[in-house]
LOVEXSE-675075 format. One record per residue: x, y, z of N, C-alpha, C, O in turn; residue number from 1. Coordinates in nm, 2 decimals, always signed. Example, Ala and Ser with C-alpha at 12.3 -4.5 7.8 and 13.67 -1.06 7.14 Angstrom:
BEGIN
SITE n_east n_north n_up ca_east ca_north ca_up c_east c_north c_up o_east o_north o_up seq
SITE +1.32 -0.57 +0.78 +1.23 -0.45 +0.78 +1.32 -0.33 +0.78 +1.42 -0.33 +0.85 1
SITE +1.28 -0.22 +0.71 +1.37 -0.11 +0.71 +1.29 +0.00 +0.79 +1.34 +0.11 +0.80 2
// end
This chain:
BEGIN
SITE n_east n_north n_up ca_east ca_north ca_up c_east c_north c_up o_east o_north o_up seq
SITE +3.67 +13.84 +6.38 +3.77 +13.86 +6.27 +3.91 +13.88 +6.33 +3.93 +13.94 +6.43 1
SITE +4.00 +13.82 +6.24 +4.15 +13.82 +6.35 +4.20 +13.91 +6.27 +4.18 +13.90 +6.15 2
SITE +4.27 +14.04 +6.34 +4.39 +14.15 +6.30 +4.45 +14.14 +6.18 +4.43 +14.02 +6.16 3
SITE +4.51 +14.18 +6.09 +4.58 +14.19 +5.99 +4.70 +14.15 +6.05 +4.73 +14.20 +6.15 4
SITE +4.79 +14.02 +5.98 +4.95 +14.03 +6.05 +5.02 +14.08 +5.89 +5.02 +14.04 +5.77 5
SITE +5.09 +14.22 +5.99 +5.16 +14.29 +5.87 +5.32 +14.27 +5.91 +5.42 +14.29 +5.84 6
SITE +5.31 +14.23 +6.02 +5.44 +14.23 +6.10 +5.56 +14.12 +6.11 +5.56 +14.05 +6.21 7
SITE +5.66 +14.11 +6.03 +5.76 +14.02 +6.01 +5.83 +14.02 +6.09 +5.89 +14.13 +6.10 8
SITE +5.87 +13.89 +6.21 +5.98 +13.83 +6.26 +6.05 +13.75 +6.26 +6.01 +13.64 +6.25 9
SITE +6.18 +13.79 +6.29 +6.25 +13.67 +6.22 +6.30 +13.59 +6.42 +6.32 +13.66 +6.51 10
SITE +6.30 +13.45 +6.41 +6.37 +13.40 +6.49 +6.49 +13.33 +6.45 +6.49 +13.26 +6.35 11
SITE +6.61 +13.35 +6.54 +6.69 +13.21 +6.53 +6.75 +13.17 +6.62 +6.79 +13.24 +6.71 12
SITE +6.78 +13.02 +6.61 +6.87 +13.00 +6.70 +6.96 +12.95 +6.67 +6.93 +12.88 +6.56 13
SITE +7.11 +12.93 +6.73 +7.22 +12.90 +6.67 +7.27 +12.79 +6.71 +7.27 +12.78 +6.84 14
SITE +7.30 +12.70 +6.65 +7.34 +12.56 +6.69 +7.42 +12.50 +6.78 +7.41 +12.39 +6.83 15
SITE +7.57 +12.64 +6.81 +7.62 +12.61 +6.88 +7.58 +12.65 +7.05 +7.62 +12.62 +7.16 16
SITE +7.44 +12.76 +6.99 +7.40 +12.78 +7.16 +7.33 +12.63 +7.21 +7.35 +12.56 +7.30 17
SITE +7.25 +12.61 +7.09 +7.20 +12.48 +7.13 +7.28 +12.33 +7.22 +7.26 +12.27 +7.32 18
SITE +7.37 +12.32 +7.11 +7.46 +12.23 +7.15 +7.52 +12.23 +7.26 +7.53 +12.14 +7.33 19
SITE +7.57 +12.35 +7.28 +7.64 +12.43 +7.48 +7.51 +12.39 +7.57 +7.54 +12.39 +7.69 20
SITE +7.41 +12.37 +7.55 +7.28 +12.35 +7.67 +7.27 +12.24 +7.69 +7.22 +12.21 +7.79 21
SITE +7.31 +12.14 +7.58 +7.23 +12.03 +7.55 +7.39 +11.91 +7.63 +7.38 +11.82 +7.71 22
SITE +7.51 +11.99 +7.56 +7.61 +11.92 +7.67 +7.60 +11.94 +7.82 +7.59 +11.85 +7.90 23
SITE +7.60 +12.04 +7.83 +7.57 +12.09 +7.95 +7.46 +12.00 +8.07 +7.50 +11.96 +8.18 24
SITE +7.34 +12.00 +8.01 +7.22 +11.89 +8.09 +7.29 +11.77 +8.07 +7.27 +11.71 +8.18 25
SITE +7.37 +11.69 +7.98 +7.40 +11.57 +7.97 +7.45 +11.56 +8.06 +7.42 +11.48 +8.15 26
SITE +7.57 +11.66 +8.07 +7.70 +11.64 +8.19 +7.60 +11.58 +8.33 +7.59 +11.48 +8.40 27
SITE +7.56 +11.72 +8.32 +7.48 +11.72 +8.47 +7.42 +11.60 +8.48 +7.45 +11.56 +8.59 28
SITE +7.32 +11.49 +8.41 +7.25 +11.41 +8.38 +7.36 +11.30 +8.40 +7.30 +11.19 +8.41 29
SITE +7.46 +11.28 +8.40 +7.56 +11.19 +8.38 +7.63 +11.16 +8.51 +7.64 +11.05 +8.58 30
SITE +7.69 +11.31 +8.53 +7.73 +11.34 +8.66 +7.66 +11.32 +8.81 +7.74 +11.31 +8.90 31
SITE +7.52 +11.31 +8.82 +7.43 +11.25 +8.90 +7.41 +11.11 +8.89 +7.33 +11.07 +8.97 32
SITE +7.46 +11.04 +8.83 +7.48 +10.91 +8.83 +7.54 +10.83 +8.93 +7.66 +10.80 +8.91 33
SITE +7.48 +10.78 +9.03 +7.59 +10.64 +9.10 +7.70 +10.62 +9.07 +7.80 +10.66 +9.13 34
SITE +7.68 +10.51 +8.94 +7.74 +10.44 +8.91 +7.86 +10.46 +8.80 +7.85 +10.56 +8.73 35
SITE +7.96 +10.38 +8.79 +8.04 +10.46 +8.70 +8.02 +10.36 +8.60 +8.12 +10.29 +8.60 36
SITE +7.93 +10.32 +8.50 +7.93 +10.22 +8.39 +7.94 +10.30 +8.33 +7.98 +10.41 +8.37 37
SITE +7.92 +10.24 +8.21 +7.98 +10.25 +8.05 +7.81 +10.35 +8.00 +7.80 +10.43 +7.91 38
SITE +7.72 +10.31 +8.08 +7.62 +10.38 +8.04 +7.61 +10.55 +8.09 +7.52 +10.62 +8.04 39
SITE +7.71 +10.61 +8.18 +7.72 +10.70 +8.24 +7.85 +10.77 +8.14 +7.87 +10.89 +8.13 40
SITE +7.92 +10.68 +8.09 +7.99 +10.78 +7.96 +7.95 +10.78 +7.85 +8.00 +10.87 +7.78 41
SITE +7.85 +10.71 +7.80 +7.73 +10.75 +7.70 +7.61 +10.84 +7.70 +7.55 +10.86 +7.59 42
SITE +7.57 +10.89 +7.81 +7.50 +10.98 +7.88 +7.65 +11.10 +7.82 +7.65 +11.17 +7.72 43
SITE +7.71 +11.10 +7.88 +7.85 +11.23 +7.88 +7.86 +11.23 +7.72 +7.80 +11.33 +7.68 44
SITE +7.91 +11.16 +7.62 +7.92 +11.16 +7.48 +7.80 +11.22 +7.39 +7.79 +11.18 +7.28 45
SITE +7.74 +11.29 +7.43 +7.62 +11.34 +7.37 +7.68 +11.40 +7.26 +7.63 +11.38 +7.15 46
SITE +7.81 +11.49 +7.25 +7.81 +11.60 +7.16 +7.93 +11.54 +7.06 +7.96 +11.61 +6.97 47
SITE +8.00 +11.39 +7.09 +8.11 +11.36 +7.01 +8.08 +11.30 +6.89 +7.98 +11.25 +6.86 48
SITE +8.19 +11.30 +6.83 +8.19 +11.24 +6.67 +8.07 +11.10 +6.68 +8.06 +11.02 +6.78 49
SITE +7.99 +11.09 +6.57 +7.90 +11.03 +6.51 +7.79 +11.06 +6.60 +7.68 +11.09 +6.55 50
SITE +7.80 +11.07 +6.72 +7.66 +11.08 +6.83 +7.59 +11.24 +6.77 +7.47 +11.27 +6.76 51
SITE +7.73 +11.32 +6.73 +7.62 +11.46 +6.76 +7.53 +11.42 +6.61 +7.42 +11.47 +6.61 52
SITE +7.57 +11.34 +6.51 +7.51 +11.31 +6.41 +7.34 +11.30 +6.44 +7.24 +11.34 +6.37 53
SITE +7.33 +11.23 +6.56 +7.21 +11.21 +6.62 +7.14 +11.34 +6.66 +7.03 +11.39 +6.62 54
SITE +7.23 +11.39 +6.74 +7.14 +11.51 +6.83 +7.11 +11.63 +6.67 +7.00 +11.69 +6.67 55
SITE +7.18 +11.65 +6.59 +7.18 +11.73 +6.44 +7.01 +11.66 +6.43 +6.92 +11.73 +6.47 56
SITE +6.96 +11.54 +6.38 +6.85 +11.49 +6.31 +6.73 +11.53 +6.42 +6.61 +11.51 +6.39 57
SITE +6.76 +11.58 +6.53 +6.67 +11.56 +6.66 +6.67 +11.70 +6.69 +6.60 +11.72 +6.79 58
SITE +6.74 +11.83 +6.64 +6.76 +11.96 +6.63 +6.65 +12.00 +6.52 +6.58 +12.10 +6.51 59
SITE +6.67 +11.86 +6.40 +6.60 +11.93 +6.26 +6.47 +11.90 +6.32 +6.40 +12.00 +6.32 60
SITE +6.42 +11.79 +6.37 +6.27 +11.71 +6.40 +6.21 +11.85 +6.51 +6.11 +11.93 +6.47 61
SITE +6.26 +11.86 +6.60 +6.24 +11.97 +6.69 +6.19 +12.11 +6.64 +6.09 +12.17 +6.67 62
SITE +6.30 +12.14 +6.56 +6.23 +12.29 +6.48 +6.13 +12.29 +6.38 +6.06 +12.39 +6.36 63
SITE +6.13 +12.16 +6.31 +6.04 +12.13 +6.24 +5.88 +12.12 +6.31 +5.78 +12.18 +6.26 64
SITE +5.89 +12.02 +6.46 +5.77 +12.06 +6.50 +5.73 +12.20 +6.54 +5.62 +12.24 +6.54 65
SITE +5.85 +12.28 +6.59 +5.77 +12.40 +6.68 +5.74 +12.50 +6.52 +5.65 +12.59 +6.52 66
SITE +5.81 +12.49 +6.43 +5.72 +12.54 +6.30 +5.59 +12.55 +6.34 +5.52 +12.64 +6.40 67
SITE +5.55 +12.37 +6.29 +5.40 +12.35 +6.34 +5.36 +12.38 +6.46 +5.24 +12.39 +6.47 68
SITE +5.44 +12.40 +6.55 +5.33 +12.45 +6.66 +5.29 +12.63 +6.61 +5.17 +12.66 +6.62 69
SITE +5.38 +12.72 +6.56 +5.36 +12.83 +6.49 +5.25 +12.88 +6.35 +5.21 +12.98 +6.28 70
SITE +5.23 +12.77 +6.35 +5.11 +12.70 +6.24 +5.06 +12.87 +6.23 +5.09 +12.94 +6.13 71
SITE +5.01 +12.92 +6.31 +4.93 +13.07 +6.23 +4.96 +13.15 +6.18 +4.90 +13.23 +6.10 72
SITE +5.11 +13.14 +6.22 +5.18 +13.21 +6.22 +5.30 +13.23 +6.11 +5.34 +13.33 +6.05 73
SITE +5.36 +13.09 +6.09 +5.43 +13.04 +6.00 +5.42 +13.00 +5.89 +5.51 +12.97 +5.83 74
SITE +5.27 +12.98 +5.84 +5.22 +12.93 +5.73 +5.29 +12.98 +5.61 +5.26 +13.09 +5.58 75
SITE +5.38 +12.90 +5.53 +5.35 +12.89 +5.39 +5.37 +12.81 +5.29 +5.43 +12.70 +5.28 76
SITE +5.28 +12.89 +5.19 +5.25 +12.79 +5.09 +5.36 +12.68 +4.99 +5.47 +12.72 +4.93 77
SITE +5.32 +12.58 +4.99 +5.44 +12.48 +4.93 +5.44 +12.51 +4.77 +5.34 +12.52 +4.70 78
SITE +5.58 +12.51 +4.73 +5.57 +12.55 +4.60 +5.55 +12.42 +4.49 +5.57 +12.31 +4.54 79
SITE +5.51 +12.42 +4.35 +5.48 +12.31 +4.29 +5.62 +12.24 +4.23 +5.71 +12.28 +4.16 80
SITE +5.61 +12.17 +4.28 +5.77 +12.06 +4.22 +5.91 +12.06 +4.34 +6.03 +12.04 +4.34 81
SITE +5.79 +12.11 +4.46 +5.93 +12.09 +4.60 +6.00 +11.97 +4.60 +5.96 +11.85 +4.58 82
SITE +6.12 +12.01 +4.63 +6.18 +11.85 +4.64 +6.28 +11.87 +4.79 +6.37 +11.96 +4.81 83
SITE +6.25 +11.79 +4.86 +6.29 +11.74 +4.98 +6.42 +11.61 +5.00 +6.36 +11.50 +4.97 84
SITE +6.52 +11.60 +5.02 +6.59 +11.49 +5.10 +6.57 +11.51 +5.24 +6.52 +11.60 +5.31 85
SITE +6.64 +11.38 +5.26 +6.66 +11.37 +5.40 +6.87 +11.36 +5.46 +6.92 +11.32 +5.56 86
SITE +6.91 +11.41 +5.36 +7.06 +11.36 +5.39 +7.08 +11.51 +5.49 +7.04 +11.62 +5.48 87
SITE +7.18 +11.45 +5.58 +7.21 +11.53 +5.72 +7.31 +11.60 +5.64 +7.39 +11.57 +5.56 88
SITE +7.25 +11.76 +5.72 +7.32 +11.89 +5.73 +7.32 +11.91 +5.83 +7.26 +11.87 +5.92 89
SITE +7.43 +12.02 +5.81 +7.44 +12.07 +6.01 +7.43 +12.23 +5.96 +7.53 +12.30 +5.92 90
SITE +7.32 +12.28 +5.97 +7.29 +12.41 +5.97 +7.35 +12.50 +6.05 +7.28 +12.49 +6.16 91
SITE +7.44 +12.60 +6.08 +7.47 +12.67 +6.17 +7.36 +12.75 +6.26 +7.38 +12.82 +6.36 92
SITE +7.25 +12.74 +6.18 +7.16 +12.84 +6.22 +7.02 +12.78 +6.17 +6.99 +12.74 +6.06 93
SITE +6.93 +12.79 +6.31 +6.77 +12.77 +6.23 +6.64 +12.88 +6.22 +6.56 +12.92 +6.30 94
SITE +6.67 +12.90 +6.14 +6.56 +13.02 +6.17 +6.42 +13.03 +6.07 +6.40 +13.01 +5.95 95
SITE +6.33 +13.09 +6.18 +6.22 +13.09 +6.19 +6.13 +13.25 +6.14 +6.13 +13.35 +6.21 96
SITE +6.06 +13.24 +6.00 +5.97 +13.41 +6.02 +5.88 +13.38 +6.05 +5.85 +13.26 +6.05 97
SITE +5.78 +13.46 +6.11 +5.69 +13.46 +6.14 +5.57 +13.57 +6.14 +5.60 +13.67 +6.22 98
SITE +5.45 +13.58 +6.07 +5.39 +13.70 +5.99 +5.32 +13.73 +6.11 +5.27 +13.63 +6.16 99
SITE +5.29 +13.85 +6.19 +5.24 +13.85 +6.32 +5.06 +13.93 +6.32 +4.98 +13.89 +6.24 100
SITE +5.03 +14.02 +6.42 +4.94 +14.11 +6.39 +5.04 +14.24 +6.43 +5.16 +14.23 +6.47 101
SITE +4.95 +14.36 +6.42 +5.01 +14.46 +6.43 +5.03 +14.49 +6.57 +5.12 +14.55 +6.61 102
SITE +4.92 +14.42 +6.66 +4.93 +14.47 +6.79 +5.01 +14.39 +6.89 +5.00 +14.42 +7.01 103
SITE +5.10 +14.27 +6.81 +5.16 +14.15 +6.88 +5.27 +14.22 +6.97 +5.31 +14.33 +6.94 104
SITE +5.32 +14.14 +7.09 +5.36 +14.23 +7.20 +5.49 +14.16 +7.20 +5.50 +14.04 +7.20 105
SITE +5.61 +14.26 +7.19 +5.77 +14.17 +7.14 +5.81 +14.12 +7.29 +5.90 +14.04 +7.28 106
SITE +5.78 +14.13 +7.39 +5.73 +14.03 +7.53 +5.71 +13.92 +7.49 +5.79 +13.83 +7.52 107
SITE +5.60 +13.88 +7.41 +5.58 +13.78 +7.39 +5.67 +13.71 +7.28 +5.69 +13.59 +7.28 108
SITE +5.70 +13.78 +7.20 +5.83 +13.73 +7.11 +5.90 +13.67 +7.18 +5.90 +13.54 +7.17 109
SITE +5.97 +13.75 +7.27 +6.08 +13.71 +7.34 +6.07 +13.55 +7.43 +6.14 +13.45 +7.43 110
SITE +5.98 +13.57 +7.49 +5.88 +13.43 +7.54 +5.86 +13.31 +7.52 +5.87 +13.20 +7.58 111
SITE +5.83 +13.38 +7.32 +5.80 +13.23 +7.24 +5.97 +13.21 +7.20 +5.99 +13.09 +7.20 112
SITE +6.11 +13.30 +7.17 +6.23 +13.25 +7.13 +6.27 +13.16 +7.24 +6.33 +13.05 +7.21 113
SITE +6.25 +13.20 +7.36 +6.30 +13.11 +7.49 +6.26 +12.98 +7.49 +6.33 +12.89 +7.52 114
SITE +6.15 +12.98 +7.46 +6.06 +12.84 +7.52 +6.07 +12.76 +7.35 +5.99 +12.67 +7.32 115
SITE +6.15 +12.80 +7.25 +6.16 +12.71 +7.15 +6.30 +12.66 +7.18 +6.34 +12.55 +7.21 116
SITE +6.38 +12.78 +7.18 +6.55 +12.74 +7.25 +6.49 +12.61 +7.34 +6.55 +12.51 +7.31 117
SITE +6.41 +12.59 +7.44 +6.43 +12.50 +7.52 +6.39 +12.39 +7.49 +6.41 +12.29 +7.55 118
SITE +6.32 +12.40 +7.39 +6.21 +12.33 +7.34 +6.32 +12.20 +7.24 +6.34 +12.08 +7.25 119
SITE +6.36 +12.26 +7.17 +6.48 +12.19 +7.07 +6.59 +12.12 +7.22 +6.63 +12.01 +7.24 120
SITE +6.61 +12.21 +7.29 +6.72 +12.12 +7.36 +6.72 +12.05 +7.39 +6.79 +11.96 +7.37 121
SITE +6.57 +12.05 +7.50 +6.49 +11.91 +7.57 +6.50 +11.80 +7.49 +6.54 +11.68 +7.51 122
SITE +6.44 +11.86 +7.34 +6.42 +11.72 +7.21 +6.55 +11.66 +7.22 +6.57 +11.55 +7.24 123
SITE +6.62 +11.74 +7.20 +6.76 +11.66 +7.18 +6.80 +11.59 +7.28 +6.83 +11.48 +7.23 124
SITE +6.82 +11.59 +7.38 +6.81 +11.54 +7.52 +6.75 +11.44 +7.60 +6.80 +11.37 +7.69 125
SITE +6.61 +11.44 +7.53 +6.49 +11.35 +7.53 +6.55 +11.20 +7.49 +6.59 +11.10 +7.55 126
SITE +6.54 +11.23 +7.35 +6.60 +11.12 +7.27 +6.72 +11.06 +7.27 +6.73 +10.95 +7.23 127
SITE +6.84 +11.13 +7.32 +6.96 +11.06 +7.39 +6.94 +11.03 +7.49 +6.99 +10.92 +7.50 128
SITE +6.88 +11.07 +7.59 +6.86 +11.01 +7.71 +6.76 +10.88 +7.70 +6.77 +10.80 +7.79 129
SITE +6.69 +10.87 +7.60 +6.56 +10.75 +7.59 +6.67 +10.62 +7.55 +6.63 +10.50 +7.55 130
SITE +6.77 +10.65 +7.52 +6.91 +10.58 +7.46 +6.95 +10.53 +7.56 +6.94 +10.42 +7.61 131
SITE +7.04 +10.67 +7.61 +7.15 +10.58 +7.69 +7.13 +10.59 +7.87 +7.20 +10.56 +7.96 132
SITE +7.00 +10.66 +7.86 +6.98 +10.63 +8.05 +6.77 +10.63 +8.07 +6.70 +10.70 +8.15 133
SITE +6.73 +10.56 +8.00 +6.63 +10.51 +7.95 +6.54 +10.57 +8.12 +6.43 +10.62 +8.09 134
SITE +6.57 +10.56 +8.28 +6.55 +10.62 +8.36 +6.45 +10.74 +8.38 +6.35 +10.76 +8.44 135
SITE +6.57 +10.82 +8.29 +6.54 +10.98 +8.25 +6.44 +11.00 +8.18 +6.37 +11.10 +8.21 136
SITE +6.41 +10.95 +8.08 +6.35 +10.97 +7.96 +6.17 +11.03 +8.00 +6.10 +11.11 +7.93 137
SITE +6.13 +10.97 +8.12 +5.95 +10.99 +8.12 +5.98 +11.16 +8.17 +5.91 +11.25 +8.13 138
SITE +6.12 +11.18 +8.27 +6.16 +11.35 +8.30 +6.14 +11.41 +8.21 +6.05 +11.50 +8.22 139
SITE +6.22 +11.40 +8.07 +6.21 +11.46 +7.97 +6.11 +11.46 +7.90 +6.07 +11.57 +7.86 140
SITE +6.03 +11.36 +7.86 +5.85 +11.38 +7.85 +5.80 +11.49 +7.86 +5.75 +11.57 +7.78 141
SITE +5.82 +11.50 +8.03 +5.71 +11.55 +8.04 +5.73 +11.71 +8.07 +5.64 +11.80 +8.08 142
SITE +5.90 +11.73 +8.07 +5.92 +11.91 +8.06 +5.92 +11.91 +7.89 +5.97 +12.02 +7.85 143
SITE +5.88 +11.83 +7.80 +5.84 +11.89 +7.62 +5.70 +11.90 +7.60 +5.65 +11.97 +7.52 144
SITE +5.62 +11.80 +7.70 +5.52 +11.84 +7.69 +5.46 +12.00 +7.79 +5.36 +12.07 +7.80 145
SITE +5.53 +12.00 +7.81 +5.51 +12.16 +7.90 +5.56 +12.26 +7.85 +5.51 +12.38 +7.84 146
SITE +5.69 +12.21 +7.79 +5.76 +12.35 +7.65 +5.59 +12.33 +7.55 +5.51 +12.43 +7.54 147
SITE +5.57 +12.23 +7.50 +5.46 +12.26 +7.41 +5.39 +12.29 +7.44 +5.37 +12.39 +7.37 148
SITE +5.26 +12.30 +7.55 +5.23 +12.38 +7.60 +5.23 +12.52 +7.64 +5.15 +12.60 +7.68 149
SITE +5.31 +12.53 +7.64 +5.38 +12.68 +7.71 +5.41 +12.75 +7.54 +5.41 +12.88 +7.53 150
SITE +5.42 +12.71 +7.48 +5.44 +12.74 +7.31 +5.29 +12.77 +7.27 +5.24 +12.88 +7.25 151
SITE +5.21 +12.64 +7.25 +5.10 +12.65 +7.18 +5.02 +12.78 +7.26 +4.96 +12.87 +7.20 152
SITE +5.03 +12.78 +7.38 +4.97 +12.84 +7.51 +4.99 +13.03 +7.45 +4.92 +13.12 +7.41 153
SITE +5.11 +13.00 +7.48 +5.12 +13.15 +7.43 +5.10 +13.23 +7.31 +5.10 +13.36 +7.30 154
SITE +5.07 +13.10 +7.19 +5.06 +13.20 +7.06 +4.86 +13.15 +7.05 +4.77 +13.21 +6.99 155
SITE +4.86 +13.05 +7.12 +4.69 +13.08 +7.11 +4.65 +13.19 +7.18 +4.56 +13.26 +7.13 156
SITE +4.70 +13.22 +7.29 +4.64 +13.34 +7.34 +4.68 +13.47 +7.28 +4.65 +13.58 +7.33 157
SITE +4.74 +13.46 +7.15 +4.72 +13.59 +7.10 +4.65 +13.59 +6.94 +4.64 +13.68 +6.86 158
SITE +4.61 +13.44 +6.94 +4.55 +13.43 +6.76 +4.44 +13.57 +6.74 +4.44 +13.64 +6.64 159
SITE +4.36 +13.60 +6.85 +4.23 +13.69 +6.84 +4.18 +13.75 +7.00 +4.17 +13.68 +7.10 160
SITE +4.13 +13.90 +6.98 +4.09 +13.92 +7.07 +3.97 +13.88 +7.18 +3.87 +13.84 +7.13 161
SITE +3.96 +13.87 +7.34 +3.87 +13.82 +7.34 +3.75 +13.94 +7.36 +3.79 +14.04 +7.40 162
SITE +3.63 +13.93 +7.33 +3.54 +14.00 +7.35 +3.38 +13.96 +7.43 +3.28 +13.90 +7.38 163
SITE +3.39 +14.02 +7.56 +3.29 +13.96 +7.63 +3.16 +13.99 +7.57 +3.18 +14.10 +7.52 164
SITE +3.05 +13.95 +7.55 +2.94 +14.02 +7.55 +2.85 +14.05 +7.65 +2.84 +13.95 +7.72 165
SITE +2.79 +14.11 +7.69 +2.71 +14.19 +7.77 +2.61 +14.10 +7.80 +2.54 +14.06 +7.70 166
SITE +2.57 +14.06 +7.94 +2.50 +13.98 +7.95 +2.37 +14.06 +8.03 +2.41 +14.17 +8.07 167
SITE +2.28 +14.05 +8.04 +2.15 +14.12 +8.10 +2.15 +14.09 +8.22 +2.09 +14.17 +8.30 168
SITE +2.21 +13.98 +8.29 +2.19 +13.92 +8.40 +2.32 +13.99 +8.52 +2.32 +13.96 +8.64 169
// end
């Protein structure tokens, strides 16, 4: 039987931290470059007019999956007559509740806010880089598949207690 979650937290993260990380690895990603092409200032342009339009849809996709990775946690019910677009906003802020158990450990809060912060960055990062330095892109692979892991990792190990049984042997 899993714990009662009585316990409400709120996550967020702010767009402009996002955005400072996400220029940031570009630079660096750019700046390690050889060569001085035209592909090495499109690597740099990550955060300017119309591009960040990009990295905004790849912020929303990002929080949207690690929602679902929070799946136990974040669940709720869809109301009747939802109506959804797709037209780009730029949220200053994304945030995340989450209904917990009572014995959940704010350690591990803190854990899962980091590794989603990185989680969204990477995404964003991922997908500009699959763009404009196509090289990079299997790097970034495979540090999102280890943010997801390291996500799913840590909230599965707290869905339910484990309980050995007693073996005769």
């Amino acid at each position: 039987m899993l714990p009662p979650r009585t316990k409400k937290v709120q996550l967020f993260f702010k767009r402009d931290q996002l955005l400072y990380d996400v220029k940031n690895l570009a630079y660096v990603e750019a700046d390690v470059m050889e060569d001085e092409s035209h592909a090495k200032h499109q690597v740099f342009d990550i955060g300017e007019d119309g591009n960040i339009d990009r990295v905004t849809r790849m912020f929303d996709l990002a929080f949207a999956r690690c929602l679902e990775f929070c799946y136990p946690y974040s669940k709720r019910i869809v109301d009747d007559g939802t109506y959804m677009t797709d037209v780009l906003r730029e949220s200053p802020m994304y945030g995340m509740e989450l209904l917990l158990p009572d014995d959940f450990s704010i350690t591990t809060v803190n854990l899962l806010e980091k590794y989603i912060h990185e989680f969204m960055v990477c995404w964003a990062l991922w997908d500009w880089l699959s763009i404009t330095k196509p090289s990079s892109k299997t790097n970034w692979q495979e540090k999102l598949a280890e943010l997801e892991d390291m996500i799913k990792g840590t909230l599965n190990a707290r869905i339910g207690r484990v309980r050995l049984t007693q073996s005769p042997f």
